[in-house]
N, C-alpha and C positions, 0 to 999 in steps of 0.2 A: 667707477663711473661707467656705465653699460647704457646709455641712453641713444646706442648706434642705432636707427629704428632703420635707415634705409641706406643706398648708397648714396651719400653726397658728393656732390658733382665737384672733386678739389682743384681742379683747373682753371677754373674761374670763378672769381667771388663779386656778387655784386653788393659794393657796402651802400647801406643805406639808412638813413635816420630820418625820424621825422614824421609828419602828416602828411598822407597823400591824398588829396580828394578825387572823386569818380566822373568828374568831367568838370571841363571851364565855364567858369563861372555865366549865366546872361548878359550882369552889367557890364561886361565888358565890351559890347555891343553899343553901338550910339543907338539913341531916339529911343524915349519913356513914354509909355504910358499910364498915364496921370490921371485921367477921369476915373469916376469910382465903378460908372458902369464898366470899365474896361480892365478892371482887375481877374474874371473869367478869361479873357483872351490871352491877357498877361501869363495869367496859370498854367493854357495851355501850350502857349508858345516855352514857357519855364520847361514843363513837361518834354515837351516834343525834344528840345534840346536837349536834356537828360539822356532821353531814349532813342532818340531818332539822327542826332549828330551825326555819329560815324559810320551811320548806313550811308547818310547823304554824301558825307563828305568822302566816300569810298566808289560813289557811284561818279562824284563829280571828276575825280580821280582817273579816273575810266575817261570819261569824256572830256575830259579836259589835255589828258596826259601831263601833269606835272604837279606836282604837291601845294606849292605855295598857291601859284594860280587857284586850286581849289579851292585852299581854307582859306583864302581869301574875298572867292565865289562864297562860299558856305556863308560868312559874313555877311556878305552882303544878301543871302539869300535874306536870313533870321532878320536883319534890318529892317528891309521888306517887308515882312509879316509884319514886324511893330507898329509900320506906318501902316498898313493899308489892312488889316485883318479885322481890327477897332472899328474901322469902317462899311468895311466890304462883306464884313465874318468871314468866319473858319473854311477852309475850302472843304469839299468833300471828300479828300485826298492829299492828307499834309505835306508829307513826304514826296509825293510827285510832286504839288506844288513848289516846297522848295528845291528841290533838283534842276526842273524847268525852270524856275526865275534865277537860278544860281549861274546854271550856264549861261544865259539870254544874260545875263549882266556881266559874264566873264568874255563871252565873242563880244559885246560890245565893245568892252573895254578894249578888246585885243586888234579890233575894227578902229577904232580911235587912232591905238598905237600905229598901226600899219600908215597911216597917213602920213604919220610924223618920222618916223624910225623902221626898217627890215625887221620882219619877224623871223625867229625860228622858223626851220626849213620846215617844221612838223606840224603847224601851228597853219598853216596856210589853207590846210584842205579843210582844217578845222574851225576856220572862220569863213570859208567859202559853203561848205556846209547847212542844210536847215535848222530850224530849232528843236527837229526831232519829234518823237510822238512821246508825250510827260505817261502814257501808259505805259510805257516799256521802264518808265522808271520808278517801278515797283514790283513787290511780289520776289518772285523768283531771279529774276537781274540783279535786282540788288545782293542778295544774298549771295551770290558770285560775286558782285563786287566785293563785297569782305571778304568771303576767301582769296580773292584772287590779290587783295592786299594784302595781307596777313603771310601770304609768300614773298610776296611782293618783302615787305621790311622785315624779315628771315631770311631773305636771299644768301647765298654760300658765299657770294664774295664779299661780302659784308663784313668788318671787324664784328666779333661776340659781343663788346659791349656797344656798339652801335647796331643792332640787331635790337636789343632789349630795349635801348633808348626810343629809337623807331618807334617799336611796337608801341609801348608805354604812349608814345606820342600821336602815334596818329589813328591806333585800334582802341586802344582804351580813352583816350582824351584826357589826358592830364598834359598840364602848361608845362612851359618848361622848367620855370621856377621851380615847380613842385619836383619836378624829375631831378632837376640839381638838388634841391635838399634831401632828397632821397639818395642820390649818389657821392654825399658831401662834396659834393664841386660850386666851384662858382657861377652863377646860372649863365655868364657868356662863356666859360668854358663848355658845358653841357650846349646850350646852343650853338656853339660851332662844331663840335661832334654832330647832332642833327642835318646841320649846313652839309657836312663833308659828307653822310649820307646819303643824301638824297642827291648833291653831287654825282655822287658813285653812281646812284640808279642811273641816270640821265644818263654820262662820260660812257657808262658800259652796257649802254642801250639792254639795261636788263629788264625783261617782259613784264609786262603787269597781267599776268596770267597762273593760271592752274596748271601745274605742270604735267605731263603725259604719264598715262600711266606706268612707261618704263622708269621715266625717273622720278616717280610722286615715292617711292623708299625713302631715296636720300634726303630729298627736298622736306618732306613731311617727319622727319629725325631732325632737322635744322628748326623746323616750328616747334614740332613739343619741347625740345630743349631749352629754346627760350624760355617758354611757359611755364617748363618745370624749374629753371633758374630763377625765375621771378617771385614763383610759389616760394622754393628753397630756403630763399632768403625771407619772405615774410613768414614760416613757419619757424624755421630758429636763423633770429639776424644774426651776422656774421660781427656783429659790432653794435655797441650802444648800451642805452640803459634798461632795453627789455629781453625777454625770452622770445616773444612773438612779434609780426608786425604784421596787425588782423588785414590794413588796410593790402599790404601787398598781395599776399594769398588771397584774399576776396576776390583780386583783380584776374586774378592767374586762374583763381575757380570759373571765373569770369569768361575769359577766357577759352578753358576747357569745355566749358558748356557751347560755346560758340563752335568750338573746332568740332565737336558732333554733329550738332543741329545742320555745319556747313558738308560736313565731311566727314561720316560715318565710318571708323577704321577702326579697326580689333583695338592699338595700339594707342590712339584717342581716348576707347572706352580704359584704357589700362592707366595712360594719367589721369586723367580724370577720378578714376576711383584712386588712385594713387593718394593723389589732394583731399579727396573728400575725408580719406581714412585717416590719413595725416593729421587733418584739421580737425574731425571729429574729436580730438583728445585734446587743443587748444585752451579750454576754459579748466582742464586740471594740472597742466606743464608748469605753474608758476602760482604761488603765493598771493592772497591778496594786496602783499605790499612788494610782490615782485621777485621774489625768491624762487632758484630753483626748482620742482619737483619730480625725480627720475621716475621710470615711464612704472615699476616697479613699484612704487610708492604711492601713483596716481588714484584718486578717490573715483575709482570709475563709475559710480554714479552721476561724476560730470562729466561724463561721455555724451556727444549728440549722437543718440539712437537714429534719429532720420538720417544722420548723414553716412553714418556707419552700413546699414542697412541701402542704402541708394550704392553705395562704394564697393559691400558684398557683391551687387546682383550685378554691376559693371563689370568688377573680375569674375566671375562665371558665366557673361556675356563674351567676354574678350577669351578666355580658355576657351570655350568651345568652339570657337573660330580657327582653331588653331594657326590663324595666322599670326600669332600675338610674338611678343619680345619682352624689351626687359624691365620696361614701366609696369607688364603687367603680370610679370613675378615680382617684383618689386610690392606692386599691391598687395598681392594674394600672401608675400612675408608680412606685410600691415594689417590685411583681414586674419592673419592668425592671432596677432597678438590683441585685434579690438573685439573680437568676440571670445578671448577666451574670458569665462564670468571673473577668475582671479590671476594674479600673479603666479602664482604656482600651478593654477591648470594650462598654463602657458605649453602648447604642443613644439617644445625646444626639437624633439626629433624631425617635425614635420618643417620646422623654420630651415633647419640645416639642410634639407633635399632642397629644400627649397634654393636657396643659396649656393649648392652646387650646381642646378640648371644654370640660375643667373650667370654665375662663372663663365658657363659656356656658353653665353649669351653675350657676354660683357665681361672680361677680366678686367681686373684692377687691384689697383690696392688697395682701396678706400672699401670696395668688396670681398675683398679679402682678409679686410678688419671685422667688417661686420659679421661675418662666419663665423670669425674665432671666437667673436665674443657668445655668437649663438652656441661652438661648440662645450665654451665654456659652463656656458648655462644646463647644457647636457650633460658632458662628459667630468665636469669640475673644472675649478682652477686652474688646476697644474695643466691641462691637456690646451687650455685656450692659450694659457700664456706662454708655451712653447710655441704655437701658429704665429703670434703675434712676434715674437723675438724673433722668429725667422722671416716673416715678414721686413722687421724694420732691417733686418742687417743690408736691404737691396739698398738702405735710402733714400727712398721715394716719401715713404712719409717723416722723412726726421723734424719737418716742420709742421706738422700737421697735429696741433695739440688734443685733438682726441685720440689718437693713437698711444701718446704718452699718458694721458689720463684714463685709457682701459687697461695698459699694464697698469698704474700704478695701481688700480681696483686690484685687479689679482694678486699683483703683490700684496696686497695689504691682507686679502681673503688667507692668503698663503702663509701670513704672517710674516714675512721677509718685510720688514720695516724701512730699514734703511736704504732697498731699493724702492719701496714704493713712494718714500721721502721725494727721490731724487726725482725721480717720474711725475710727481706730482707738480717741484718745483718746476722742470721745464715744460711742463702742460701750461700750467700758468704764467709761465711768463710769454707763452704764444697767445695764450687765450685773449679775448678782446672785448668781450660781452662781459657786459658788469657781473650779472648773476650766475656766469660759469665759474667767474675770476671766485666770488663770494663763496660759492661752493667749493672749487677746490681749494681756498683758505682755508674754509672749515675743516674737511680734510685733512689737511695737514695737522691743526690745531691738534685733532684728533688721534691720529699716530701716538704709541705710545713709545 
């Protein structure tokens, strides 16, 4: 089994099952409109919400300084449109519209409060404040406002899966429900991880800002790592009854296209094609009814040329940069194997240099698996499964059931049976994913 296409990331896994939809729902919103003339406005405010959400609620964020406050403004913004848009029509400017009326209803509120109850120390100047020029809450502001979120719930002192959670929640717009069933928890467990989040921004007065360019390195290796974690997992789940989970990598493509559009870096351009390349091969990794198919076997005429092609010209954007890392050798090991036309014109020599840059980009062991099995493809058998036996003697991967599942391939290639038996057996008993598990049953079935 040689289906190591990149380095996955074995430190943390995010399990996840289930459907995840691409933003919360309208109805969840009080006030309908119900006249038949007003199902055009209905449409558009549907629309606007779809598209226009987390710009707002990322600008409100900014001006508000504090999360729920926001998405609770945000609320109230869209409400607003339901009642008064039917009436008034469409503003000439959605998006500022909602921004302006989001805050204008959040200082209300917070003017309210002050009467009855002390506000936050920070809150003061912010209700003492005007209601601002709704210009400046469009165009190019905004678009800093999502970058400057997007750091903002990546932040370093952040737990890894609170990090994802975040993002998931307040970049992408999925409820929390949907993130609990995607992380098998219970949805008030997943919601008090959120809580204790945003907690954390607030207690460790962390910026809601764009880091400086000394530390936009580090800071910008903590975003794509989420992104790429999130991807990871919807391109092969760590668990469950699929090979893929379209809906997660969509998000993560999603994503990626943002972190350009916001934030043009060699290393961006390098996940980015990382995912496209990855994802380009989705619709052949698995049987119509769900089954296995290694990358070797893949009917590459269901390969997405557009996305394969868009993924090339990002790794040859990010290489000539030479500012790039190891998302974008990481690629350029993925654009070898989606353009070569067959399995056998596979450039194994070229994979393997390739794989020793990364090395010295990123050691590991999880990349130092994937080598072996490149050199194997190269050099034979014998030469991978010696990398790999000396690999595992550190222990680092002894739970790591692809590791046991590429020896057991070489054993098997090798004809050594009864070690590839045994290799097989404890791949499988780590493995978690129905259609791995299936595969290596067959496997074994198959030993003679």
């Amino acid at each position: 089994m040689h289906r190591l296409e990149g380095a996955n990331p074995s430190w943390f896994k995010i399990v996840k099952v289930g459907a995840v939809s691409s933003s919360a729902p309208m109805d969840k919103l009080s006030g309908k409109i119900t006249a038949v003339g007003d199902v055009d406005v209905r449409d558009t405010i549907d629309a606007l919400y779809r598209d226009e959400s987390r710009r707002v609620l990322a600008t409100l964020i900014r001006l508000l300084g504090d999360f729920d406050r926001a998405e609770e403004a945000l609320a109230e913004a869209f409400r607003a449109a339901l009642e008064q848009w039917p009436r008034d029509g469409v503003p000439e400017n959605p998006r500022a519209w909602l921004v302006s009326t989001g805050r204008f209803k959040a200082l209300d509120a917070l003017r309210r409060q002050k009467r009855v109850e002390p506000l936050p120390d920070d809150m003061h100047e912010r209700v003492a404040a005007d209601d601002g020029d709704p210009a400046s809450f469009d165009g190019e502001a905004v678009g800093d406002d999502r970058l400057r979120l997007i750091f903002t719930c990546c932040h370093p002192a952040l737990a890894p899966e609170a990090q994802v959670a975040l993002t998931l929640r307040e970049i992408c717009g999925l409820t929390t429900e949907e993130i609990a069933r995607a992380f098998l928890l219970p949805a008030p467990t997943l919601a008090q991880r959120i809580v204790r989040a945003k907690a954390k921004i607030k207690s460790a007065r962390i910026p809601y800002e764009v880091p400086g360019r000394a530390d936009l390195p580090e800071r910008l290796d903590a975003v794509l790592r989420v992104v790429y974690l999130v991807f990871n997992e919807g391109y092969s789940a760590s668990s469950g009854a699929a090979v893929t989970r379209h809906d997660l990598s969509s998000e993560a493509i999603r994503l990626g296209r943002l972190l350009i559009e916001l934030l043009p870096e060699p290393e961006a351009d390098g996940l980015l094609a990382l995912m496209l390349l990855h994802e380009s091969r989705r619709a052949a990794r698995s049987t119509p009814d769900g089954e296995l198919i290694l990358l070797d076997e893949q009917d590459r005429s269901l390969w997405n040329r557009d996305q394969i092609a868009e993924g090339s010209a990002l790794v040859e954007r990010a290489l000539a940069s030479r500012g790039f890392g190891a998302y974008t050798v990481q690629a350029a090991i993925a654009a070898v194997h989606a353009n070569a036309p067959t399995a056998d014109a596979t450039d194994w020599a070229r994979i393997v240099a390739l794989y020793d840059v990364l090395l010295r980009a990123e050691r590991s062991p999880v990349v130092e698996l994937n080598r072996a099995v490149a050199v194997a493809m190269r050099d034979g058998p014998a030469a991978g499964l010696a990398l790999i036996d000396a690999i595992m003697s550190g222990g680092d991967l002894s739970d790591y059931h692809l590791a046991h599942a590429a020896r057991a391939d070489l054993c098997r290639r090798l004809g050594r049976t009864t070690e590839a038996r045994a290799s097989y057996k404890r791949a499988l008993a780590l493995a978690q994913q129905g259609p791995e598990r299936r595969f290596l049953e067959r496997r074994l079935a198959d030993l003679k």
